[in-house]
N, C-alpha and C positions, 0 to 999 in steps of 0.2 A: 464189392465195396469200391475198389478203385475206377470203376466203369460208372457208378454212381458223381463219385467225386469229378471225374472227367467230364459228365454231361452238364455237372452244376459248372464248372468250370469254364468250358464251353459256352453254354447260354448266358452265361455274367460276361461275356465276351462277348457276344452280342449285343447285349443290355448297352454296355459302353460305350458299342459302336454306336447304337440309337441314341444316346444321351449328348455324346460328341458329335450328332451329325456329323460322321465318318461317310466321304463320298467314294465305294469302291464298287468293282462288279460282283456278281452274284457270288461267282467262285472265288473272287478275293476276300469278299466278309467270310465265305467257311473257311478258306486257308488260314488267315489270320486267327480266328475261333480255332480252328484246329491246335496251330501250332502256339498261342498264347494257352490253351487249356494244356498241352505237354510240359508245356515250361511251369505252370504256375503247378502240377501234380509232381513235376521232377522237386521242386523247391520245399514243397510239401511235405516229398520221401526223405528228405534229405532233415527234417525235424521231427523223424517219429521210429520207434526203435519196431523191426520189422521181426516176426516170428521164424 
């Protein structure tokens, strides 16, 4: 489930970047995607009661 959540995360990251016409290099749009998809699933764990 959380690897799920991550990818959707991830590609809304993306999304944003294309919608902002964001001018970065190849590796800086996946770093960015990267590390905005950890933050937005950290923020996520942090409002769901975990088993």
């Amino acid at each position: 489930m959380a690897r799920i959540l991550e990818t959707i995360a991830h590609e809304l990251t993306h999304y944003f970047q294309w919608i902002n016409d964001i001018e970065l290099t190849e590796i800086g749009y996946e770093r960015q995607a990267s590390s905005y998809a950890g933050y937005i699933l950290d923020e996520y764990a942090g409002t769901v009661e975990h088993p």
